[in-house]
C-alpha positions as CSV (number, residue, x, y, z in Angstrom):
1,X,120.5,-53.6,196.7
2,X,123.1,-55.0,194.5
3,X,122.0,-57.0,191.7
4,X,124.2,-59.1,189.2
5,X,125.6,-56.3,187.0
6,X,127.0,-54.9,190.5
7,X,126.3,-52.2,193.0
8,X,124.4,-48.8,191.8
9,X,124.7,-45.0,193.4
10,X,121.4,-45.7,194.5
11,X,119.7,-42.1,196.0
12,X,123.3,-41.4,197.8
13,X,122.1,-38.2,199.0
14,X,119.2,-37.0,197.9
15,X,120.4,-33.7,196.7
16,X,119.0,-31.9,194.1
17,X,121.8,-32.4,192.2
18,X,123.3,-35.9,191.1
19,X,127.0,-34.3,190.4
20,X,126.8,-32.7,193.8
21,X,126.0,-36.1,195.5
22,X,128.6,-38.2,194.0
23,X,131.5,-35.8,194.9
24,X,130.1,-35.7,198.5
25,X,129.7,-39.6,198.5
26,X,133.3,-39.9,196.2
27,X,135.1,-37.6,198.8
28,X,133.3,-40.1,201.6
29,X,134.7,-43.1,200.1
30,X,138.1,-42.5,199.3
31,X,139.2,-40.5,202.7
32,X,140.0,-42.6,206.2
33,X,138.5,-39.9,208.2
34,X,135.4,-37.9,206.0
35,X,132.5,-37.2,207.4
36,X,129.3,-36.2,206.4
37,X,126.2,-34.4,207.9
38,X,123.4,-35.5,205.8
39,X,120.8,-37.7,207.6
40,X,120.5,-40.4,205.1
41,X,122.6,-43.5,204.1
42,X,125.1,-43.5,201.5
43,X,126.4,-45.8,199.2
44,X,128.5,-45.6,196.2
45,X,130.0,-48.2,194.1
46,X,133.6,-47.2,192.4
47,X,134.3,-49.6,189.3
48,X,137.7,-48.7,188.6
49,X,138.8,-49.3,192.7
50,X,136.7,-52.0,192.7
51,X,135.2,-50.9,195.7
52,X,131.8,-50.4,197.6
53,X,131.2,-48.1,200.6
54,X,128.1,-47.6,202.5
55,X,127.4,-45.8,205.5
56,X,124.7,-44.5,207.7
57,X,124.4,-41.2,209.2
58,X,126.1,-40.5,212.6
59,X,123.1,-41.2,214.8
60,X,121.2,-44.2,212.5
61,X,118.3,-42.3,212.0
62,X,117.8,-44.6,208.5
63,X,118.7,-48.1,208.2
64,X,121.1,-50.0,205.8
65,X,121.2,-54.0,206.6
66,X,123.8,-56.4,204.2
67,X,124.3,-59.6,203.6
68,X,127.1,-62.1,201.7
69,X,126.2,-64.7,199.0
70,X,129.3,-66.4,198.2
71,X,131.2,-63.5,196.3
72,X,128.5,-60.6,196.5
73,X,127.8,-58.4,198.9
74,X,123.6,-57.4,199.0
75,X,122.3,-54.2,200.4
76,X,119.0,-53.3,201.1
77,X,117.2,-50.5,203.9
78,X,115.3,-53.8,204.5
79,X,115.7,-57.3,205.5
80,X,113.0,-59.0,203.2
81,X,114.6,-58.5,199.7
82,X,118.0,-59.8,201.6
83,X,116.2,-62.9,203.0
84,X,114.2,-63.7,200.0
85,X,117.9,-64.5,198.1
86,X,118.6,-68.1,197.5
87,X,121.8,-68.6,199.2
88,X,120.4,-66.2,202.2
89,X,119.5,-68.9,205.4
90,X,117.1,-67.6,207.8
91,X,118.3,-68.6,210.7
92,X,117.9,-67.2,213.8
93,X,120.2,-65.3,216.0
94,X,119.1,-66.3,219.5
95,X,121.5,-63.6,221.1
96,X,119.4,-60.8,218.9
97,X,116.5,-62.4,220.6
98,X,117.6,-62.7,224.1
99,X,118.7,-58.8,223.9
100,X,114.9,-58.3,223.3
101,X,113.7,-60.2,226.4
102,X,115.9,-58.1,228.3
103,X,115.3,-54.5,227.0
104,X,118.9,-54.4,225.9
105,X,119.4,-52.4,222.8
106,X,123.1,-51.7,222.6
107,X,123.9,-54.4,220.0
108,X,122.3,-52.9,217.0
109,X,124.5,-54.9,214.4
110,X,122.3,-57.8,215.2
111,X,119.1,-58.5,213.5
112,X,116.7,-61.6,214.6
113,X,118.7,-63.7,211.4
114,X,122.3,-65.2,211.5
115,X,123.0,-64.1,207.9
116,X,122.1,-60.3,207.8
117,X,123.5,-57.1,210.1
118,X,122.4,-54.4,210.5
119,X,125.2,-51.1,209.8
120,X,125.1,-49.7,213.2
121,X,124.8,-45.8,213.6
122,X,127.7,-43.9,212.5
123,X,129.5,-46.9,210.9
124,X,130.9,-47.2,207.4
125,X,131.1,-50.7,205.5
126,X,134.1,-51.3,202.9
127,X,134.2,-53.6,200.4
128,X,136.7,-54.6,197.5
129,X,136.4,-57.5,194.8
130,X,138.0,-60.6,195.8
131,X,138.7,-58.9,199.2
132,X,136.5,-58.8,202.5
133,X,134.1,-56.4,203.8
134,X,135.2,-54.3,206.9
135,X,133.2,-52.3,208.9
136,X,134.3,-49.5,211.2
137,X,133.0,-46.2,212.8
138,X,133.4,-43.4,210.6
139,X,131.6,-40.7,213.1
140,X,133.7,-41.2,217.1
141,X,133.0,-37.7,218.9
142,X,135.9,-38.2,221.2
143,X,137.9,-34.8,222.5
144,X,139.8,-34.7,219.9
145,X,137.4,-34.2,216.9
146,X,134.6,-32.4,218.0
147,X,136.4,-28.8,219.3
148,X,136.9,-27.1,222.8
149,X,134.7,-28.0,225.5
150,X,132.9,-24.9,226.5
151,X,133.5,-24.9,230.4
152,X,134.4,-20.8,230.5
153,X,131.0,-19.4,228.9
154,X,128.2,-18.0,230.5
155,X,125.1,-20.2,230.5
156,X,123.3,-17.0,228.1
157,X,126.1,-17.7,225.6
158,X,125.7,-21.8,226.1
159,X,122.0,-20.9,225.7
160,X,122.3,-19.1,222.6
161,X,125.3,-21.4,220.9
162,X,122.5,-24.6,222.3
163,X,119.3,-22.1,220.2
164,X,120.8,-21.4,217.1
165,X,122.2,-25.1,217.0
166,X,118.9,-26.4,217.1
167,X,117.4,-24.0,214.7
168,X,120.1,-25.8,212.2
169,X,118.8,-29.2,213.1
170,X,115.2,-28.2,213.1
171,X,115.6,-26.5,209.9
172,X,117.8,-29.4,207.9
173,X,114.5,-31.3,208.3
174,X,111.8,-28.8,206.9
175,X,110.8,-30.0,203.6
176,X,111.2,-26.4,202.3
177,X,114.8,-26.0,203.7
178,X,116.5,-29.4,203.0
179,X,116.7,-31.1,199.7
180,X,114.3,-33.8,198.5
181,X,115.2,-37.4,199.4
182,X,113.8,-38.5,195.7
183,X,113.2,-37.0,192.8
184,X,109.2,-37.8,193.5
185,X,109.1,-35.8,196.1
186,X,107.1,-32.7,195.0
187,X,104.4,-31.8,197.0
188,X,105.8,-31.0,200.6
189,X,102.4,-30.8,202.4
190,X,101.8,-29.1,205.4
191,X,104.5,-29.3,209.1
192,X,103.5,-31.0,211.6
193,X,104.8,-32.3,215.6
194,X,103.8,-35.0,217.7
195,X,103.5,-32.5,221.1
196,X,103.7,-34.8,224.2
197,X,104.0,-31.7,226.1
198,X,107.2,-32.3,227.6
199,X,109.8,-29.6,226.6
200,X,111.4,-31.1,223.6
201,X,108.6,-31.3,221.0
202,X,107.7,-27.6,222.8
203,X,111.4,-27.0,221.5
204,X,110.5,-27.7,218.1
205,X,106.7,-26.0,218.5
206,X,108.2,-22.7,219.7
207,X,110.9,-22.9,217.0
208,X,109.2,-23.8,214.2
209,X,106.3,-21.1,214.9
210,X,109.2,-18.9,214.8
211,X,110.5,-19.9,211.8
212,X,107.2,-19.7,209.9
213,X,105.0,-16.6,211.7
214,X,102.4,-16.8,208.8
215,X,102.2,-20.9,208.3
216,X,99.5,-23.2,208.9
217,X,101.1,-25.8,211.3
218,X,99.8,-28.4,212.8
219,X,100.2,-31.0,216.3
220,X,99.3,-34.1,217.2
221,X,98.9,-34.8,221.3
222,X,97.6,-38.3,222.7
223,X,95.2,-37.5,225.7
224,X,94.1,-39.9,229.0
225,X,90.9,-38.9,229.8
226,X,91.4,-41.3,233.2
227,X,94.8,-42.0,233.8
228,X,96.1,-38.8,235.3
229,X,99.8,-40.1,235.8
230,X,100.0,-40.1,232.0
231,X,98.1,-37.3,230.8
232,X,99.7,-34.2,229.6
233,X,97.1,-33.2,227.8
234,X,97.3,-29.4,230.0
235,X,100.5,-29.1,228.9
236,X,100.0,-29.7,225.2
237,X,97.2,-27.4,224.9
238,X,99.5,-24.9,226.8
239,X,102.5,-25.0,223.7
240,X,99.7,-25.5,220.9
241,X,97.8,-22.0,222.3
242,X,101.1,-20.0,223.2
243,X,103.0,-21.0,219.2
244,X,99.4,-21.0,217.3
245,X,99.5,-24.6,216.0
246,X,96.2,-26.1,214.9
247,X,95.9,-29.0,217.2
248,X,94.1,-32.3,217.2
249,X,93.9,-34.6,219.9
250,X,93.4,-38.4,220.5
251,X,92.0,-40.4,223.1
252,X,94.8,-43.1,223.6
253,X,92.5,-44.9,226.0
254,X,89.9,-45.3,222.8
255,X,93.7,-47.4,221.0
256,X,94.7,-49.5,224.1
257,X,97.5,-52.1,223.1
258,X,96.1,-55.4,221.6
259,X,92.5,-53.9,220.5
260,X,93.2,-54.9,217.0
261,X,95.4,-57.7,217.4
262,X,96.5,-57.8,213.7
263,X,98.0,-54.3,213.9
264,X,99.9,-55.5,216.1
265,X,102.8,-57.3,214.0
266,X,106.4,-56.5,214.6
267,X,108.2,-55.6,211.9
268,X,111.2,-58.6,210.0
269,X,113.6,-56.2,211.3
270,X,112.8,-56.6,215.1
271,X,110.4,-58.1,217.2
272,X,109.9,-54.4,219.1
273,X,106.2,-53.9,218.4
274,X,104.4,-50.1,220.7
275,X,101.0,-48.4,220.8
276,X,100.5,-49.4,217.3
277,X,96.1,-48.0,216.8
278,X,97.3,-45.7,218.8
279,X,100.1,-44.3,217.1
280,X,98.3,-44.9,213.5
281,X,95.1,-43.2,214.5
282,X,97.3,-39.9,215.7
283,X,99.6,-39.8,212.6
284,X,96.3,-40.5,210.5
285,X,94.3,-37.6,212.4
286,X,97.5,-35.4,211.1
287,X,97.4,-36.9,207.8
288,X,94.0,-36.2,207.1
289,X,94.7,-32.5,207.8
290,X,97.3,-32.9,204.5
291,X,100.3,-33.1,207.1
292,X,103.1,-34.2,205.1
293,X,106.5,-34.0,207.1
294,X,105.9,-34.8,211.0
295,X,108.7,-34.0,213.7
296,X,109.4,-35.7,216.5
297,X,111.0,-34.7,219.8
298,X,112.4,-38.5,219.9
299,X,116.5,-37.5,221.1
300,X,116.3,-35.1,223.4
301,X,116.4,-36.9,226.3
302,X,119.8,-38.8,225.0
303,X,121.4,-35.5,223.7
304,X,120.2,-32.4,226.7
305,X,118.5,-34.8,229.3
306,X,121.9,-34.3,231.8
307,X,123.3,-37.0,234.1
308,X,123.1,-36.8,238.0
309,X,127.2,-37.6,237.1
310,X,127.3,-33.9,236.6
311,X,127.8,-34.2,240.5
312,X,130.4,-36.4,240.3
313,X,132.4,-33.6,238.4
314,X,131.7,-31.4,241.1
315,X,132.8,-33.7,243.3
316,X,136.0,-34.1,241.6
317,X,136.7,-30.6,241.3
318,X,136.3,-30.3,245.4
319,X,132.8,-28.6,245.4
320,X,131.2,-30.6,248.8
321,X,128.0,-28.9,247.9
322,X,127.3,-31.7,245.9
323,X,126.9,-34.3,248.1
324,X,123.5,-32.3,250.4
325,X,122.1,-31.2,246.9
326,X,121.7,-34.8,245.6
327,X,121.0,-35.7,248.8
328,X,118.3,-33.0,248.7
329,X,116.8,-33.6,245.7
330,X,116.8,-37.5,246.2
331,X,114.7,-37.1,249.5
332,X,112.2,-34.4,247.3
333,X,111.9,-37.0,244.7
334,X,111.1,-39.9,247.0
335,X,113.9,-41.8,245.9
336,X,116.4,-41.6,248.8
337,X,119.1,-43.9,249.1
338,X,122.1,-44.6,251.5
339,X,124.9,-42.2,251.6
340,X,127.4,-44.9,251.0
341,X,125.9,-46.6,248.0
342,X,125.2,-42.8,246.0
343,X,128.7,-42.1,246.9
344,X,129.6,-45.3,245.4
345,X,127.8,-44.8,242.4
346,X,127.8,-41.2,241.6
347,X,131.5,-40.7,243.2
348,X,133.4,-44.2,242.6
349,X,132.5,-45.9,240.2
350,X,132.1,-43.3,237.5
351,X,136.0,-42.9,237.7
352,X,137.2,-46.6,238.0
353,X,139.6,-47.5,234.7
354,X,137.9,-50.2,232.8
355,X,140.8,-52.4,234.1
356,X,139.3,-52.1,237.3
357,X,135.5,-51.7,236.4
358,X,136.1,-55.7,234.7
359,X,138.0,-57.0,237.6
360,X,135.0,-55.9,239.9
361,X,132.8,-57.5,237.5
362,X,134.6,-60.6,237.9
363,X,134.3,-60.7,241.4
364,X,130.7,-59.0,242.0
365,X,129.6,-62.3,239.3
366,X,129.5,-65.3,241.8
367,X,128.9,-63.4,244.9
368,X,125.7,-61.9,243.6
369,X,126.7,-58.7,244.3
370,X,125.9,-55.0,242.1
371,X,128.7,-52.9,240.6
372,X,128.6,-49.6,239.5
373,X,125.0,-50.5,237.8
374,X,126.1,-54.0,236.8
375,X,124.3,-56.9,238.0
376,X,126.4,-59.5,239.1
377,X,125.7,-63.1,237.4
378,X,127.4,-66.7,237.6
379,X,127.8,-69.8,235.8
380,X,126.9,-71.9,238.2
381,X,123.7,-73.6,238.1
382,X,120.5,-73.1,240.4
383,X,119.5,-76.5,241.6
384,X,116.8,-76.4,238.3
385,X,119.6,-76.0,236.0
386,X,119.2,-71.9,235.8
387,X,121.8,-69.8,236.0
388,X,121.6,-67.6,239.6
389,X,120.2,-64.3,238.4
390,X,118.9,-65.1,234.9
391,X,115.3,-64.3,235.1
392,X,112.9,-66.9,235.2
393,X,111.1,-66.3,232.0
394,X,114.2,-66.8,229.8
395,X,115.0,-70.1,228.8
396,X,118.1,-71.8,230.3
397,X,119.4,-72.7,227.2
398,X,118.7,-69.4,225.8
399,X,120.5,-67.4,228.7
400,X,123.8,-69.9,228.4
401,X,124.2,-69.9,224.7
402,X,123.4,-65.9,224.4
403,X,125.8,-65.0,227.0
404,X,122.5,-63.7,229.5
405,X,124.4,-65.7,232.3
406,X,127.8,-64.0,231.7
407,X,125.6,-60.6,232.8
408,X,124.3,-57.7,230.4
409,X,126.3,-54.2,231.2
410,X,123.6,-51.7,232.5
411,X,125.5,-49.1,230.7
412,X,126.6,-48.9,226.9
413,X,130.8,-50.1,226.6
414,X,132.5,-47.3,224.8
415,X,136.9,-46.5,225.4
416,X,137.5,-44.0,228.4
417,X,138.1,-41.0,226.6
418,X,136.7,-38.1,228.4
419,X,137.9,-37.9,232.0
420,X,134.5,-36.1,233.4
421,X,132.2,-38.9,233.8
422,X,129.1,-37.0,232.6
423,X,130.9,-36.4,229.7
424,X,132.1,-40.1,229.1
425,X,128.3,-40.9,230.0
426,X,127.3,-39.2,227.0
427,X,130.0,-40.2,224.7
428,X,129.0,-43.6,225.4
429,X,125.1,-43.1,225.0
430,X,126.2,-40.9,221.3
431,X,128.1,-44.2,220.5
432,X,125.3,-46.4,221.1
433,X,121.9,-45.2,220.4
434,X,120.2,-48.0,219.8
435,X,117.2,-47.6,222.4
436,X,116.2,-44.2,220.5
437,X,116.6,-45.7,217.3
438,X,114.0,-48.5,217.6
439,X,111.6,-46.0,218.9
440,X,112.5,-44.4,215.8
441,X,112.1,-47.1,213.2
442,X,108.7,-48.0,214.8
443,X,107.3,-44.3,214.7
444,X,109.0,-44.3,210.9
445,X,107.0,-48.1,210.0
446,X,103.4,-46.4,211.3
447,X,103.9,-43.5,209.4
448,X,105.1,-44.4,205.5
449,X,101.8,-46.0,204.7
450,X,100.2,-42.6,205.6
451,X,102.0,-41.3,203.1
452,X,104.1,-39.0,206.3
453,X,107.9,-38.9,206.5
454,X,108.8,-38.4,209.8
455,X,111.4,-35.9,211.0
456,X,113.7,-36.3,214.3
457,X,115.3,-33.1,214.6
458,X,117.4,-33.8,217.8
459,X,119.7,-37.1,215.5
460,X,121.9,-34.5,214.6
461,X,125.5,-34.8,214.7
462,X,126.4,-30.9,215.0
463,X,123.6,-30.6,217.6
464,X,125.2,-34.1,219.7
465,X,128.6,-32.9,219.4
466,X,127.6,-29.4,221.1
467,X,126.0,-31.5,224.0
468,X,129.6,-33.1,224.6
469,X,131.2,-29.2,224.8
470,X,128.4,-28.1,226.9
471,X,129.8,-28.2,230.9
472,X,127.5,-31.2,232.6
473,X,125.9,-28.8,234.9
474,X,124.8,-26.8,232.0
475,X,122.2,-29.8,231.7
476,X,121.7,-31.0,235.1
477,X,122.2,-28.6,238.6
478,X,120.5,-28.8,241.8
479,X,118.0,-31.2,240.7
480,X,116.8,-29.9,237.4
481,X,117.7,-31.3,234.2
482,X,117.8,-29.7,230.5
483,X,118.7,-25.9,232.7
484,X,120.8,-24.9,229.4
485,X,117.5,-26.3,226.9
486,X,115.3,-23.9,228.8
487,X,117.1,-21.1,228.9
488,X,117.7,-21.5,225.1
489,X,113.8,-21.7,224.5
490,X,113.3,-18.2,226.9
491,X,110.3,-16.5,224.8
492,X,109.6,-18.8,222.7
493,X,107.5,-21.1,225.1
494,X,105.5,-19.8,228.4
495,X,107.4,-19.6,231.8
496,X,105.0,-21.8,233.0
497,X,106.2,-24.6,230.4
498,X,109.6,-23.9,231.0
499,X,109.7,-24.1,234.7
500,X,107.6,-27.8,234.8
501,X,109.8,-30.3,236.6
502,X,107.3,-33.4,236.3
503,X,107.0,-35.7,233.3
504,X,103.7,-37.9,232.0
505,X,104.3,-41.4,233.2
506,X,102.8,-44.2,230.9
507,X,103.0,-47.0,232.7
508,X,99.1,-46.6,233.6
509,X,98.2,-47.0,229.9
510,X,100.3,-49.9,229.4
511,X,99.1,-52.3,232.6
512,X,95.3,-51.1,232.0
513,X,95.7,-52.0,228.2
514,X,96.6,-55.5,229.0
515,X,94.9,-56.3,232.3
516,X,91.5,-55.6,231.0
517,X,89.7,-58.7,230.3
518,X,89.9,-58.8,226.6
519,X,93.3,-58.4,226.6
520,X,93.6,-61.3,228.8
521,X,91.9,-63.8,226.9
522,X,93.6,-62.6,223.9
523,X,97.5,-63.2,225.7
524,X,96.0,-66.4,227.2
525,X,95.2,-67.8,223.9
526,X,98.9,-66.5,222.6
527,X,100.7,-68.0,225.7
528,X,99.2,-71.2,226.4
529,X,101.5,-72.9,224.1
530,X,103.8,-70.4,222.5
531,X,106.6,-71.0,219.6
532,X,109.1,-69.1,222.2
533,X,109.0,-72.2,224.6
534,X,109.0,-74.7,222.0
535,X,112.6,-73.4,221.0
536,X,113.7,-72.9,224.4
537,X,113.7,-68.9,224.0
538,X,111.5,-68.6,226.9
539,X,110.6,-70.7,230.0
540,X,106.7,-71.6,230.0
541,X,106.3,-71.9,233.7
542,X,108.9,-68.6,234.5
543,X,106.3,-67.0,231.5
544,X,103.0,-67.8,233.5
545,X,104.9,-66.9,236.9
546,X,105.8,-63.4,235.4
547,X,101.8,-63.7,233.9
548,X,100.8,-63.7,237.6
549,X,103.1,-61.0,239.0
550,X,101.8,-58.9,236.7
551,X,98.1,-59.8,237.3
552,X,98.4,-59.2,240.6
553,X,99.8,-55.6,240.5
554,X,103.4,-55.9,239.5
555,X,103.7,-53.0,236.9
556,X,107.6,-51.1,235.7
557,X,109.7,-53.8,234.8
558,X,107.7,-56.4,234.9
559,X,104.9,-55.0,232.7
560,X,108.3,-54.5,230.5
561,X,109.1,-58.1,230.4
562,X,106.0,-59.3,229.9
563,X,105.5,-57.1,226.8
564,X,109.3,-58.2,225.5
565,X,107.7,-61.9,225.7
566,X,104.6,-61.4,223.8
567,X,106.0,-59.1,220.8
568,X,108.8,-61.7,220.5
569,X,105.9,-64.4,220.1
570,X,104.0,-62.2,217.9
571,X,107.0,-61.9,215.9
572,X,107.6,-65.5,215.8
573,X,104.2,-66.6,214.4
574,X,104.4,-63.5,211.8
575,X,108.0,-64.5,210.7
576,X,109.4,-67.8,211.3
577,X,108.1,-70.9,209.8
């Protein structure tokens, strides 16, 4: 953060070499179109331009929020110090907390307070003395700036391009490999992974094991001992045997949400608040062990997870196998749907211009109608003063003044640059990651006090602009997603591991957490008279409707919005007067 004698080079880089860092975050500052690769935020103040610039990396794996007090500019990789300033107000920004009621992460400039921003992933803010602060998007993987798609290759040579990729990312991280992030940082520790069991923390298991043949390395697994829908437990053992990592596993059902209800604070920076015992007991289990540096498989879903759009590219292209293979694969997954509406949204909508996509919009609003995964809202009022299509929970006022009523876009907004739709899909996800980087922070909040830096391998900006060259079916085809992942991990995990097609599903662990009765008299206490419905943020009789639902089975979404509802009250009676 600033203070009055003006900005410092503040650990720009975190190289071993201060020199080496300021010419990296010089050349940064001074060119309209630098990049860099390093995942860490930069910021360097030039005296005789009278200029500041700061940016984070291309993915927002750190944080960087700023503020304005009359002529200075404040930065800080926290909101506290920023809100602690005199001339800082700490009012709230209702739209920030309306996103959170609604699971909508795509606005990461907004924080829960009016007066500081957050520097949004892949952004770059400019400042000049007596001028004002601009901020733009430094990292934009459109066509253009990210090299050849590669449509031509054979899947062993996209396999191998996807491998050694990875390898880069995976090895940027390693304590050993990259440079420190401070000059206090000495003793590395031991490598550890939190192994769900799925195939991208196996990635990094059968990877890193490869890497390091004589190390001592370590995992982490949550376990279910009753709730088989979420247990992968099999699966973790599977990759911990086959790569030789020591492993040690928790009982998440022995940390259900809310059984210490003071770990359970949000964070000033957000109100988003997960398994937070659970979390801390796994992460301490590791630290205990002298685990130092922890990855994460947190990214692979956004980067390799594919896009049943891959089938609208076939579809342009003329291949009318595409249509019985969806078909196909929707009927084996149990989620079959009419002809008409998956050619609508895999085969229309995908291509529409956003000319079109908005006037559709406009008429889809007050008809009620879906578009092309937008839900159509209106103005007009419900007889109780609601706007038709809010949900009931949020508060009236709340949904007009945030925009709620207007409608939320299901997908991220991003300029129509690529002209397959899988592609422009991803482009727009790269653009916008905020969903991933919450998860992140959280993970990053639980571990610090361990004294664990936590690694995500797959926020890599080489490693997401290969994903946009990779051909769509690379990463979905005939049902199966991530085809171009596995065959890049051939030998270094099981078959068996590499052929699963099934994923853990948590929802179990979140309705039995707060449906057992201790739970429940813990969230009635909270919600009988919460500081949400007092402001008007939330609706106390929609709130004890949605209560209901979800006592009476109601679990997925609602279990969601339920959980949005209390976090945002525990955050309010941890952080606003």
């Amino acid at each position: 953060m600033s203070d009055s004698q003006g900005p410092s080079l503040t650990n720009v880089a975190g190289q071993t070499e201060v020199d080496e860092a300021t010419d990296l975050a010089q050349a940064f500052a001074t060119s309209a179109t630098a990049t860099y690769d390093g995942p860490w935020p930069l910021v360097l103040w030039r005296p005789a331009a009278d200029h500041l610039c700061a940016a984070v990396d291309a993915l927002g794996r750190f944080e960087l929020y700023w503020t304005r007090t009359h002529d200075r500019l404040w930065l800080a990789d926290d909101p506290a110090p920023l809100l602690a300033l005199p001339d800082v107000h700490g009012s709230l920004d209702e739209t920030a907390l309306a996103n959170h009621l609604v699971g909508y992460a795509w606005e990461e400039s907004r924080t829960p307070f009016l007066a500081v921003r957050r520097l949004p992933a892949g952004h770059r803010l400019d400042a000049h003395a007596g001028g004002g602060v601009t901020v733009r998007r430094w990292w934009d993987p459109r066509p253009e700036a990210i090299g050849a798609v590669l449509e031509r290759e054979p899947i062993e040579a996209l396999a191998e391009h996807w491998r050694t990729a990875l390898v880069g990312a995976l090895d940027g991280r390693l304590p050993s490999t990259r440079a420190p992030r401070a000059a206090s940082e000495t003793d590395s520790g031991a490598v550890g992974i939190l192994l769900s069991g799925g195939l991208d923390s196996g990635a990094l298991a059968g990877i890193l094991r490869a890497r390091r043949p004589g190390e001592t390395l370590w995992a982490g697994s949550h376990v279910f001992p009753t709730l088989a829908t979420c247990d992968e437990s099999h699966w973790s053992r599977t990759i911990a045997a086959a790569t030789g990592l020591r492993h040690r596993l928790l009982s998440a059902e022995d940390h259900l949400l809310l059984d210490e209800p003071a770990a359970y604070v949000p964070s000033l920076a957000e109100p988003f608040c997960a398994w937070a015992t659970a979390d801390r007991a796994l992460l301490g289990l590791l630290a205990s062990a002298g685990v130092r540096t922890v990855l994460s498989g947190h990214g692979g879903d956004l980067l390799i997870g594919g896009s049943t759009l891959a089938l609208s590219s076939r579809l342009r292209r003329g291949d009318p196998r595409a249509i019985s293979e969806a078909w196909r694969d929707s009927e084996r997954r149990a989620r079959r749907t009419s002809l008409p509406r998956w050619t609508w949204d895999q085969g229309v909508a995908p291509l529409l211009s956003d000319r079109m996509d908005a006037t559709l919009r406009a008429v889809a609003r007050p008809l009620r109608l879906t578009h092309g995964g937008y839900v159509g809202h209106t103005k007009h009022a419900e007889p109780q003063g609601r706007p038709v299509g809010v949900p009931p929970w949020i508060g009236s006022r709340l949904a007009r003044d945030s925009g709620l009523a207007d409608g939320r876009p299901a997908r991220p907004p991003a300029p129509r640059v690529y002209a397959d739709p899988a592609r422009q899909a991803l482009y727009a996800a790269l653009r916008h990651p905020g969903a991933v980087n919450r998860a992140v922070r959280w993970l990053d909040r639980v571990a610090r006090p361990l004294g664990i830096t936590m690694e995500h391998p797959y926020l890599d900006r080489h490693l997401a602009e290969l994903a946009l060259r990779l051909p769509p079916s690379a990463c979905y085809s005939a049902g199966r997603r991530k085809g171009v992942h596995r065959r890049a991990l051939e030998g270094l995990l099981p078959p068996a591991v590499l052929a699963r097609d099934d994923k853990g599903n948590l929802s179990a662990y979140h309705d039995t957490s707060l449906r057992r009765p201790q739970a429940q008299a813990w969230i009635n206490d909270l919600l009988a008279a919460p500081i949400a419905a007092e402001m008007g943020l939330v609706d106390l009789q929609g709130l004890h409707q949605l209560r209901a639902r979800f006592n009476a089975g109601a679990g997925g979404p609602v279990g969601d919005a339920l959980w949005a509802a209390i976090t945002l009250e525990l955050w309010l009676r941890a952080h606003h007067a």
